[in-house]
C-alpha positions in Angstrom: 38.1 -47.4 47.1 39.8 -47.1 43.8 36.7 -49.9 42.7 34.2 -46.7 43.5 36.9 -44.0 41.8 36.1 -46.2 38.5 32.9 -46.3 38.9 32.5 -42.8 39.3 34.6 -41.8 36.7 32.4 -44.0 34.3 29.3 -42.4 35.8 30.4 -38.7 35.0 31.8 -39.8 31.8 28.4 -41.5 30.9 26.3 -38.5 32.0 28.9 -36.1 29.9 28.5 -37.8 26.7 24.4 -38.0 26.9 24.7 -34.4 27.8 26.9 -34.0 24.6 24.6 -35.8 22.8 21.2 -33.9 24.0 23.0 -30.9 22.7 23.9 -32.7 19.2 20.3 -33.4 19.1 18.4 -29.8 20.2 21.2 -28.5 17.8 20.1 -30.3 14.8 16.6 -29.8 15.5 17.0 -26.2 15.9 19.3 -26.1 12.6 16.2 -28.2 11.0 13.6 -25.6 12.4 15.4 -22.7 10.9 16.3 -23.8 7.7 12.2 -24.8 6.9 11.4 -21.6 8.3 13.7 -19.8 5.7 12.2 -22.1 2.9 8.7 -21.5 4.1 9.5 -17.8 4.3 10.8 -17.4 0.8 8.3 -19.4 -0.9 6.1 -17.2 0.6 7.8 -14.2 -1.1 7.3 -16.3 -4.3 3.9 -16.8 -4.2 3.3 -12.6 -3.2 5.1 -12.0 -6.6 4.2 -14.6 -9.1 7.4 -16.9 -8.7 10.9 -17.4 -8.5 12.6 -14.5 -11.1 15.2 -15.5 -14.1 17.4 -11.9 -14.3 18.1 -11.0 -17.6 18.8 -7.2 -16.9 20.0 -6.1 -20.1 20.0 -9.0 -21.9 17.5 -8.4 -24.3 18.2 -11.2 -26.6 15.4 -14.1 -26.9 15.9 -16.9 -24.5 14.2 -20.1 -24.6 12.9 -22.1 -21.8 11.6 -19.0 -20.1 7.6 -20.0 -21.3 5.7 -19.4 -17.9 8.4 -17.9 -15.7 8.9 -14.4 -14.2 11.6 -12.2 -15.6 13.3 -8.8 -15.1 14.2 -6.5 -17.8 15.7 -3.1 -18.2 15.6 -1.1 -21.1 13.8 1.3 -23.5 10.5 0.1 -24.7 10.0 0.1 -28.6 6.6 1.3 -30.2 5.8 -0.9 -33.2 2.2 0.6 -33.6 1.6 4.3 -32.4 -1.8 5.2 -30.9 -3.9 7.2 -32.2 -7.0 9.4 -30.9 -9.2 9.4 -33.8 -11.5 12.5 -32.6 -8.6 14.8 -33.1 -6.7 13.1 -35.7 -3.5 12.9 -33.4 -1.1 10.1 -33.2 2.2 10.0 -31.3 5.0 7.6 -31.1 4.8 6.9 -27.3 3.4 3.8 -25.9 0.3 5.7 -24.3 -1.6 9.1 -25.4 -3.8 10.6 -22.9 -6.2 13.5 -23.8 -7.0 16.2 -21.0 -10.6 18.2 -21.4 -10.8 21.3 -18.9 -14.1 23.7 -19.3 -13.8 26.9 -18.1 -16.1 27.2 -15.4 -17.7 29.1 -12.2 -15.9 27.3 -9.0 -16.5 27.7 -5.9 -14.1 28.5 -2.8 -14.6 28.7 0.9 -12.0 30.2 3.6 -13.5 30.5 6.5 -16.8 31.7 6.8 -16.2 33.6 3.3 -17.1 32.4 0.6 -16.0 33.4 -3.2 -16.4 32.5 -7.2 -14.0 32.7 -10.2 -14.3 31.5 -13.3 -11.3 28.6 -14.2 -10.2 25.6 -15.9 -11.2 22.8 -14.2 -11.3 18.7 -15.5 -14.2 17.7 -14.1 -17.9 19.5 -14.1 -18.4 21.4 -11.3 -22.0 21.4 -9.9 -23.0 24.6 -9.6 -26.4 23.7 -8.2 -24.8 22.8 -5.0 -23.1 26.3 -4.9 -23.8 28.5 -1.7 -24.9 30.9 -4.2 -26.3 29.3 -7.0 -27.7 32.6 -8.9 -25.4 34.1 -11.0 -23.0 31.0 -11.1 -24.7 29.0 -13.4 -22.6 26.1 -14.7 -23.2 24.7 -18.2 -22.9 21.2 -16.8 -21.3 17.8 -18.7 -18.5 18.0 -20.9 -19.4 17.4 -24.7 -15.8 15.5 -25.0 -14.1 13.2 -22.6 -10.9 12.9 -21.7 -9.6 9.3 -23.1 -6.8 7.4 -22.9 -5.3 5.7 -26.2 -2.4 2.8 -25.7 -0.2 1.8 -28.7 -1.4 -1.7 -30.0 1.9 -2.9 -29.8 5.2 -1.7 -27.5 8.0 -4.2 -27.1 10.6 -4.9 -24.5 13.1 -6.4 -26.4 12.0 -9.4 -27.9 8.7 -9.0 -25.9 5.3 -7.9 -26.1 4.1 -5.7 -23.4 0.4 -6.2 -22.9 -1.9 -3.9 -22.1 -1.4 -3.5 -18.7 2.1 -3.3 -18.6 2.0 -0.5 -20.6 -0.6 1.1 -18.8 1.8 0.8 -15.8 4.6 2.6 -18.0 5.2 5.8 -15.9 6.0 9.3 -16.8 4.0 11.7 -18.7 4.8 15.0 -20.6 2.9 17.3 -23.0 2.4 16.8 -26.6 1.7 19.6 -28.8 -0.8 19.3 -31.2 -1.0 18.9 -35.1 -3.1 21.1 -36.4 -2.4 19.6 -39.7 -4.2 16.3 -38.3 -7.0 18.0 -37.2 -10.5 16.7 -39.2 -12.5 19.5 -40.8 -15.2 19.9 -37.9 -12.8 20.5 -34.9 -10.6 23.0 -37.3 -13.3 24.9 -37.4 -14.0 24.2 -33.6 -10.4 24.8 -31.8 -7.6 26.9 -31.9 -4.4 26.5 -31.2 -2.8 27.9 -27.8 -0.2 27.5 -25.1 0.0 24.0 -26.6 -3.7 23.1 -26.7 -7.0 23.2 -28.4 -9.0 26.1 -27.2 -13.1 26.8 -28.3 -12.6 30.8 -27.4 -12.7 33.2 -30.3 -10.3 34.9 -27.6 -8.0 32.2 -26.3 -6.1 34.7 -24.2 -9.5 35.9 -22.6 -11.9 32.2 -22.4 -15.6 32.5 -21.5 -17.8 30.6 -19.7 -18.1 26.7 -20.8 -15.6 27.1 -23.1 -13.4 23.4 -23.6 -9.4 22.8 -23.7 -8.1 20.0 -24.8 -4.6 18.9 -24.5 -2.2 15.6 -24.6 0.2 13.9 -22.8 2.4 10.9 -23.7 4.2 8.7 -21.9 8.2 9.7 -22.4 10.8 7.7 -24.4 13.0 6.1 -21.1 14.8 3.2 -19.8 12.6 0.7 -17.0 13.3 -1.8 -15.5 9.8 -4.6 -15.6 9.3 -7.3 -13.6 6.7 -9.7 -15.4 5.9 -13.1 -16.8 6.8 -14.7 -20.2 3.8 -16.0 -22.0 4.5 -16.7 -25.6 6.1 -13.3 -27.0 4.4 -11.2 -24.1 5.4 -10.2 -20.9 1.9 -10.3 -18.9 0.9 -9.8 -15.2 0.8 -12.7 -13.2 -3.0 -13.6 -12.7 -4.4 -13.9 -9.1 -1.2 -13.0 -7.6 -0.8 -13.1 -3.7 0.4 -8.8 -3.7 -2.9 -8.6 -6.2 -0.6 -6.7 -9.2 1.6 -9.4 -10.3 4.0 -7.1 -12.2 5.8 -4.2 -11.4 7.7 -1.4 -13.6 10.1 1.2 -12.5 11.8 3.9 -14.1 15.6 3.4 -15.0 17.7 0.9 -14.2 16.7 -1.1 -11.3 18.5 -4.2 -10.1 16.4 -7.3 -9.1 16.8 -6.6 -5.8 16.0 -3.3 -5.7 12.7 -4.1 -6.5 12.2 -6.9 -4.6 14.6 -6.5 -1.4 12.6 -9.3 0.1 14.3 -12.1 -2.3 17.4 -11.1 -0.6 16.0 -14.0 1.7 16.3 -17.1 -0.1 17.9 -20.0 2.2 20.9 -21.3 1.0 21.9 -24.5 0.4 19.1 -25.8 2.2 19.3 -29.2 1.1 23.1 -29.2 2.8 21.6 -27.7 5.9 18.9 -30.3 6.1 21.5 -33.0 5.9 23.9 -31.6 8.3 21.1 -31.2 10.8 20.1 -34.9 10.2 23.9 -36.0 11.5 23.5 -33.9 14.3 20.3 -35.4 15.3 21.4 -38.7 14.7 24.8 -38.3 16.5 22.9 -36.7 19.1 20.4 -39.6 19.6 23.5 -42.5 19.5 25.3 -40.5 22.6 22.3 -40.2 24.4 21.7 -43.5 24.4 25.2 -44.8 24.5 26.6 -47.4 27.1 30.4 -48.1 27.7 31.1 -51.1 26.6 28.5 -51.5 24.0 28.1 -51.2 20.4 26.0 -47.8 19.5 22.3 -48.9 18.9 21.9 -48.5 15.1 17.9 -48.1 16.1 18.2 -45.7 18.3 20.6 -43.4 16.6 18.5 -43.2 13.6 15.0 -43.7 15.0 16.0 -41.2 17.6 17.6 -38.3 15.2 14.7 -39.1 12.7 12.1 -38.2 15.3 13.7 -35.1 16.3 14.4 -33.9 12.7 11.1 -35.0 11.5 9.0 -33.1 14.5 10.9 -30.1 14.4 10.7 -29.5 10.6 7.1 -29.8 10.3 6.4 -27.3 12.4 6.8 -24.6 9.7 5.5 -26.2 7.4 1.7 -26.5 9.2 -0.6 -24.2 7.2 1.5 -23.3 4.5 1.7 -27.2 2.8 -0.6 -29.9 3.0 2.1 -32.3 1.4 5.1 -31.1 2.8 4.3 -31.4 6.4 2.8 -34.7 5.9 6.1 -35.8 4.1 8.4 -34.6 7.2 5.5 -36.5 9.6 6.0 -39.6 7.7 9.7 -39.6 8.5 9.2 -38.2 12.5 6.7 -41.6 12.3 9.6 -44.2 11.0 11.9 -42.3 13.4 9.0 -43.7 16.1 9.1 -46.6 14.4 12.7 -47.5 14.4 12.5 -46.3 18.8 9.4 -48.5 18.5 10.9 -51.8 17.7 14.4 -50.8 19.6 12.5 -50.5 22.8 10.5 -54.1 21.9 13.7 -55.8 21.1 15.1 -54.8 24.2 12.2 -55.6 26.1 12.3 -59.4 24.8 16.2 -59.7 25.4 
């Protein structure tokens, strides 16, 4: 009788420490599982926005090993080299000058089954052919000037070059008024000056029909905060960029991860994580197969918790890296391996 108490007692205790061990082993390939997934997830993030980001914030000092890399900046851009819209004569010191051209013209409204006319400003040619009531209306059609758009050949960021597109992206926009002085002979004797534009009526308070305005707008002195990459001594967009911009500018000071909340997600540690969740598996794998009496199977621990570990952490990893799953398959295939020849060895003895 107390022979079978033993035995039972070394039955449960057995089945105790596999069951210990099976949850050593689900745990480590779980822990495994969600630390690729992390990895996978934030390298995904990468790729949508042109890399990993070194933040400088205000630090606009030049740094070195930064060739290649995406950086964030905040600060007031400099213009070096004003634009300048030769038509007019007029250059400002902002680091883009846009000029507006509005004709006054017959437009057409509808409410309802009513329709009415009145003659406005409006920036685009309005067709008066396709009027309701064409007769009467008459439009004088295209614009003799377009409206254009003039960037400064060179605006820094520090000790960086914005290129063009970043300072296209530059946001804001107020009026400019004009320089008469600047003016060239021929649109002197065009334009007037009123309400801050250029004006072809001999009555700018009272336009007529087809007469132009032109006015400009320039992007405002201000602090932003631009996310780009370092080539050279430019920032640049990041070509063929997962999000399809590959830059990104706000106005003011914004933090890194207010402009990219989603790199709030890198894994940490994972290399610490990866480790721990080997031991698990490993540990796992030695009290699963553990015997009383014996010494812990070396081959099984290892081949065991390899398996696990390997299987579960390439599971991520499918479709998003060729050589990355393969490398974790590799080791789930010596964790086979090692069970492999264990299971022979103990097939001979």
């Amino acid at each position: 009788m107390a022979l079978r108490s033993v035995t039972l007692g070394t039955q449960l205790r057995r089945r105790l420490i596999r069951i210990g061990g099976g949850v050593l082993l689900v745990l480590g390939a779980l822990l495994v599982l969600g630390t690729e997934r992390a990895v996978v997830a934030y390298r995904t993030v990468l790729a949508q926005h042109g890399g990993e980001v070194v933040d400088l914030g205000h630090a606009l000092d030049a740094r070195s090993g930064l060739e290649g890399r995406m950086v964030h900046l905040v600060g007031a851009p400099r213009v070096v080299e004003s634009p300048y819209d030769a038509d007019f004569g007029q250059q400002v010191a902002t680091p883009v000058l846009t000029r507006h051209v509005a004709m006054f013209q017959w437009r057409e409204l509808k409410l309802g089954n009513q329709t009415t006319y009145e003659l406005d400003w409006a920036d685009t040619p309005q067709d008066s052919s396709r009027f309701q009531q064409p007769a009467g209306h008459h439009n004088p059609g295209m614009f003799p000037l377009a409206r254009a758009q003039f960037l400064a050949s060179k605006v820094m960021l520090g000790p960086y070059v914005l290129n063009a597109a970043l300072v296209r992206a530059l946001p804001g926009s107020e009026p400019v008024p004009v320089d008469t002085h600047a003016l060239p002979a021929n649109m002197a004797a065009t334009f007037v000056a009123h309400a801050g534009a250029l004006v072809t009526s001999s009555h700018p308070g009272a336009p007529g029909l087809g007469d132009l305005r032109v006015s400009w707008t320039a992007v405002p002195a201000q602090e932003v905060s631009v996310l780009a990459r370092v080539v050279g001594e430019q920032l640049v967009a990041v070509p063929n960029a997962a999000n399809g911009v590959g830059y990104e500018v706000n106005v003011g000071d914004s933090s890194l991860l207010e402009m990219r909340p989603d790199m709030a997600g890198a894994p940490s540690v994972p290399w610490l994580r990866r480790l721990l969740a080997l031991l698990l598996a490993v540990a796992g794998a030695a009290f699963v197969g553990w015997r009383a009496g014996a010494r812990p199977d070396a081959r099984l621990a290892v081949g065991g918790g390899l398996l696990a570990w390997g299987a579960f952490a390439v599971v991520p990893w499918l479709g998003a890296s060729v050589g990355i799953a393969l490398a974790w398959i590799v080791l789930a295939l010596a964790g086979a391996v090692l069970l492999g020849w264990r299971w022979r060895a103990s097939r001979v003895g």
